[in-house]
C-alpha positions in Angstrom: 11.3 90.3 82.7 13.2 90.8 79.8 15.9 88.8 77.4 18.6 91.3 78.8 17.6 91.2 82.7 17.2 87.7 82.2 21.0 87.3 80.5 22.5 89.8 83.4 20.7 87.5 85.9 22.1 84.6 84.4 25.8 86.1 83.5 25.9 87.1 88.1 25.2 83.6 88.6 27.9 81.9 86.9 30.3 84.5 87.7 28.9 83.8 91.4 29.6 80.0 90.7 33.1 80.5 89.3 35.1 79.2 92.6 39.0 80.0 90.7 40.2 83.2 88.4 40.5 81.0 85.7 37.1 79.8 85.5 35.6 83.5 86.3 37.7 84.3 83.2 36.2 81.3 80.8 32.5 82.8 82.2 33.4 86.1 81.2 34.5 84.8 77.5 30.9 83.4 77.0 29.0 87.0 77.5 31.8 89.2 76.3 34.2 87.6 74.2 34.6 87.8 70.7 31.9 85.3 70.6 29.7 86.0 73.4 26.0 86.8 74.0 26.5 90.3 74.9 28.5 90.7 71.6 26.2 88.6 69.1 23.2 90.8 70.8 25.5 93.9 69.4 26.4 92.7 66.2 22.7 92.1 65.6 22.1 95.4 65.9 22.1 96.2 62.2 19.2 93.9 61.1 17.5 96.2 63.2 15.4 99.7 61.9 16.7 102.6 62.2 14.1 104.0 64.8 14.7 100.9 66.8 18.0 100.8 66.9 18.8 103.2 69.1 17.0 102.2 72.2 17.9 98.5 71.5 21.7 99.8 71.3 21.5 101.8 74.8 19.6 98.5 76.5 22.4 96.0 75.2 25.2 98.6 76.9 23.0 99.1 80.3 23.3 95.1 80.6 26.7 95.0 79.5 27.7 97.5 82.0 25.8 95.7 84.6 27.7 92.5 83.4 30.9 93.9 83.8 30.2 95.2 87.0 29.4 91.9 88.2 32.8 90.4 86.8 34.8 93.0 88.7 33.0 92.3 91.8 33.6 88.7 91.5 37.2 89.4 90.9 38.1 91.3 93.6 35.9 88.9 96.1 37.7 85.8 94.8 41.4 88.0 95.4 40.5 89.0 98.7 39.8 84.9 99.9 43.0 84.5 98.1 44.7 86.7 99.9 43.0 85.7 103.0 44.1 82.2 102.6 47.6 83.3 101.8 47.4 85.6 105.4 46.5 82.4 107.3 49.3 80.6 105.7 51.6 82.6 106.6 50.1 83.9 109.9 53.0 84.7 112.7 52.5 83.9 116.0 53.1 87.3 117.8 53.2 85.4 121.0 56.6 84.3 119.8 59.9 85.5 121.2 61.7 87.9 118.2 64.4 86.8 116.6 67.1 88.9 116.9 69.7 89.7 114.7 73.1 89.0 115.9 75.5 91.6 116.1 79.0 91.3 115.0 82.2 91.6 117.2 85.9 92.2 116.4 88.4 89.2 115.8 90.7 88.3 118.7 93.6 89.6 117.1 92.0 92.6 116.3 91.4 93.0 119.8 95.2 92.1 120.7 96.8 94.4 118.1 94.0 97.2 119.4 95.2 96.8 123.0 98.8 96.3 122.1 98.6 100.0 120.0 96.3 101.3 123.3 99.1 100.2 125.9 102.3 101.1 123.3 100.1 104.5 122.5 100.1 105.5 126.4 104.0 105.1 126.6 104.3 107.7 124.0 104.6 105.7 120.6 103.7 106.1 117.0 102.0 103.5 115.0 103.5 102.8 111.6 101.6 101.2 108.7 103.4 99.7 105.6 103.2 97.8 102.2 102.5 94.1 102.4 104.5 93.5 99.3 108.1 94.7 100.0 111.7 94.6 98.4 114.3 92.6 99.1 116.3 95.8 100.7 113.6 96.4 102.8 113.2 92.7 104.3 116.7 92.1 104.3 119.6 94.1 103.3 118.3 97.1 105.8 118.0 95.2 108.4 121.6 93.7 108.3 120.8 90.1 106.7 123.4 88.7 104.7 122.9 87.7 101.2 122.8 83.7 102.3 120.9 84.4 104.8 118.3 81.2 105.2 115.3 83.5 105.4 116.4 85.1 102.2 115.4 81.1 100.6 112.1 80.9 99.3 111.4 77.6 101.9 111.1 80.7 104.5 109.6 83.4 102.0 106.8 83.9 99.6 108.6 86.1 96.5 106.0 87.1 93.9 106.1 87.4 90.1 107.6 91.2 90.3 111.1 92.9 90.6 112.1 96.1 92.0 114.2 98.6 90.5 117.4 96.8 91.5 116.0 93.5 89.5 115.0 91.6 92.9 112.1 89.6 92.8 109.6 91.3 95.7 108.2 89.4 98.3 105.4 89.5 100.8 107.0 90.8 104.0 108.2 88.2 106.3 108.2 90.5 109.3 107.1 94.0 110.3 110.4 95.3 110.3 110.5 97.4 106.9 107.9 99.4 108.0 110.3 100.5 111.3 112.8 101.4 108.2 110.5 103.3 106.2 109.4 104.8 109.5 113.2 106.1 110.5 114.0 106.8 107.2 111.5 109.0 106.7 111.9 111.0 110.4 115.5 110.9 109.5 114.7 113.1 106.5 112.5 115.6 108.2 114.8 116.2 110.5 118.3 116.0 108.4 119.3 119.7 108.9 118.9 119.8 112.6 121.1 116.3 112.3 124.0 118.4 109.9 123.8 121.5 112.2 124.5 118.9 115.6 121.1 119.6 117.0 119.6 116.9 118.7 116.5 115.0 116.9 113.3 113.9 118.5 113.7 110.7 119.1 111.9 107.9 117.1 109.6 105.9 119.2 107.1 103.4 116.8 105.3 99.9 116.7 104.8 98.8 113.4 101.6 95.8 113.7 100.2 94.0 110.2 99.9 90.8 108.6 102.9 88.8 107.8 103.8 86.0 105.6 106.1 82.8 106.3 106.4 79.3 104.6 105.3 77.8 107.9 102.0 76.1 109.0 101.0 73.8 112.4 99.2 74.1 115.4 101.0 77.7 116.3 102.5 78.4 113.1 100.1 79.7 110.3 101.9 80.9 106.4 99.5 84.3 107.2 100.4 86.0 110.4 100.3 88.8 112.7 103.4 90.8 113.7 104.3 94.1 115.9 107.8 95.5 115.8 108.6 98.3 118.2 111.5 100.8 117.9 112.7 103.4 120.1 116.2 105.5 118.9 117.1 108.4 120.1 120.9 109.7 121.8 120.6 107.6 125.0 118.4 104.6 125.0 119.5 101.9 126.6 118.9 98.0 126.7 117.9 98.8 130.4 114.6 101.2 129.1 113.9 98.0 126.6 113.5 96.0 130.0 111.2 98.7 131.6 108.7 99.4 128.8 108.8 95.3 127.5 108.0 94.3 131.7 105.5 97.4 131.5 103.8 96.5 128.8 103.0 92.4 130.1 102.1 93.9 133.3 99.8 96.0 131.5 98.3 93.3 128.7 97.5 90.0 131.3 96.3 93.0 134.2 98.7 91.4 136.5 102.1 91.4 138.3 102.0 87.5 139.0 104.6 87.3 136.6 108.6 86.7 135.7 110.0 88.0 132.9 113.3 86.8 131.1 115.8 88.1 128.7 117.8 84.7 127.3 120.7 86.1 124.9 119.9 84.9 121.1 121.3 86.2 117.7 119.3 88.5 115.1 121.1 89.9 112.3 119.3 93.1 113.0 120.0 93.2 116.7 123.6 92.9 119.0 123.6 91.8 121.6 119.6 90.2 121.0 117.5 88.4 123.4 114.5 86.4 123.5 111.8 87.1 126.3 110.2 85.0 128.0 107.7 85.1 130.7 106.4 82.6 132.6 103.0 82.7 135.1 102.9 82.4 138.7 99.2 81.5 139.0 96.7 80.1 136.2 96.7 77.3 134.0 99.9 78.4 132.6 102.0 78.1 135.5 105.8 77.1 135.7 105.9 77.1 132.2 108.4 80.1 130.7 107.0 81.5 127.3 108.5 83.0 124.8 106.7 86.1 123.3 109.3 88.4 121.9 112.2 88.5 120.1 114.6 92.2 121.2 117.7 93.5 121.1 119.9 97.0 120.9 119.3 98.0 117.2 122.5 96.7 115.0 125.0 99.5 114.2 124.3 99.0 110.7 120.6 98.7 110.8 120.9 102.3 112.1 123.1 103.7 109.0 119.9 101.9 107.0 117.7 104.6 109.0 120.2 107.4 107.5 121.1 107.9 111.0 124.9 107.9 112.9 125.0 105.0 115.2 127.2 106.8 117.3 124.9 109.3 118.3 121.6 107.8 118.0 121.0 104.0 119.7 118.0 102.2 120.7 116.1 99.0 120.6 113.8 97.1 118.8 111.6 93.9 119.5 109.2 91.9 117.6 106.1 90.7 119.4 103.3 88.3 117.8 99.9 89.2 118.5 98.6 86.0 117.9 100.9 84.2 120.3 99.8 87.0 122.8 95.8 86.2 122.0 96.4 82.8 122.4 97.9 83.5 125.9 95.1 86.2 127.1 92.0 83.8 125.6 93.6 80.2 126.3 93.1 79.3 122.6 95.9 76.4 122.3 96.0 76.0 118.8 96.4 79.0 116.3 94.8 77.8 113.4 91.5 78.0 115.2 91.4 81.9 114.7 92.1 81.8 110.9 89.3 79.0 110.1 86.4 81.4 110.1 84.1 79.3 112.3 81.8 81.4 114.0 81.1 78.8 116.9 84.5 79.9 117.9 84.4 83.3 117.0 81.7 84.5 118.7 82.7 83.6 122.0 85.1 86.5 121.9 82.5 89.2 121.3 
């Protein structure tokens, strides 16, 4: 046996012996490194005759191949028992039940403003949808408030850094309502020559839902909130249809008839004669107990001249319901702030 089988034999063995990657790689550096055997065999190459070397050349590169060889080998066998080790590491236990991922589910005042819209929808009215940053005209001067009116303050409203043409600071709506405005205003345009030639105008039947904004916060009071106006006007609409589609509509959101409903005279700026309604449970937890849940009335003479419409041909009535208050009622959640604290414990018992 030669002095090159001999130093292949002896370069497998250590690479065989070398039990990490980093030792493997300090083996290696003794046979082919700058300083190694393989390469001082190379470099004595030129001391050598010309006939000899050659066949002494193409014997040095046979071993160093084989030498390589045996270093890849040794790689790849020390990667796989890492790898192996890393597998039963991290080995799963099929056996296991999956875990699933959950799925998400709408809020419970997403699912009161969708039934509300569902219920309103089927009785033949248009949902409106509106700026949550509105003028003062819009909050207040359309809708009959007077200019010390206590809502106007800012201990009832959020104003923000921004006027409108008129120089009034803006603020973020404190009810639906402008967006009933915006709604008639904008029918009573498309419609204005049928209104200056006497013809009669489809009548304007709309809830306006969205998210509202009051200087108010306790257990059923929250400074973000939830709102739906309704409006119907049209050239006989009475305070007796308000009735049917308001008792309609409860019948229709609690699935029940076990119910009373209420209408206690009150005072809106926007409404005359207003009521509140109330409605109070026959059966259930919330028995005996009369609830308010909407604020209604015949829609002010001067409301309607806001629309650009003639209160003496065209009446109606409005309300204001709050979807939150409703959720509350329908899920037996007794304190409001639960819904806007983002804990899905709570949540997810809805979905």
């Amino acid at each position: 046996m030669n002095d090159l089988e001999l130093l292949l034999l002896a370069a497998r063995a250590e690479f065989e012996a070398a039990p990490t990657p980093a030792e493997l790689e300090n083996a290696k550096a003794r046979y082919l490194g700058k300083s190694g055997r393989v390469t001082e065999l190379l470099k004595a190459l030129g001391a050598l005759p010309v006939e000899q070397k050659k066949a002494r050349g193409a014997e040095i590169n046979q071993a160093k191949t084989g030498i390589e060889t045996a270093l890849q080998a040794r790689r790849d066998a020390l990667a796989a028992a890492d790898l192996e080790r890393q597998l039963r590491a991290e080995a799963l236990d099929v056996t296991l039940p999956g875990r699933r991922r959950g799925t998400g589910g709408l809020h419970p005042v997403s699912r009161t403003i969708e039934r509300i819209e569902a219920i309103f929808g089927s009785m033949g009215f248009d949902v409106a949808e509106g700026p949550e940053i509105e003028t003062d005209w819009m909050s207040f001067t359309a809708l009959n408030n007077p200019e010390n009116h206590p809502a106007r303050s800012m201990q009832d409203t959020f104003y923000v850094d921004m006027k409108d043409a008129s120089g009034r600071w803006l603020n973020l709506r404190p009810h639906t309502s402008p967006m009933q405005v915006r709604y008639a205003r904008a029918h009573a345009a498309k419609y204005a020559g049928e209104l200056a030639q006497g013809r009669p105008m489809p009548e304007i039947r709309v809830i306006a839902p969205g998210r509202t904004y009051r200087v108010d916060s306790d257990a059923t009071h929250s400074p973000m909130f939830h709102q739906c106006e309704g409006l119907w006007i049209g050239e006989n609409v009475s305070f007796k249809d308000l009735k049917v589609v308001f008792i309609d509509f409860v019948r229709q959101f609690f699935e029940t008839d076990d119910f009373d409903v209420r209408f206690r005279p009150s005072f809106f700026p926007f409404t005359e004669p207003s009521a509140e309604i109330d409605i109070a449970f026959r059966s259930g937890p919330l028995v005996g107990r009369w609830l308010e849940v909407a604020g209604s009335g015949q829609v002010h003479p001067n409301v309607v001249r806001a629309y650009g419409l003639d209160p003496e041909h065209q009446i109606g009535f409005a309300f204001g319901i709050g979807p939150d208050r409703l959720a509350m009622l329908r899920y037996g959640i007794d304190d409001l702030r639960l819904m806007f604290d983002g804990d899905l414990r709570f949540l997810t018992q809805f979905n």
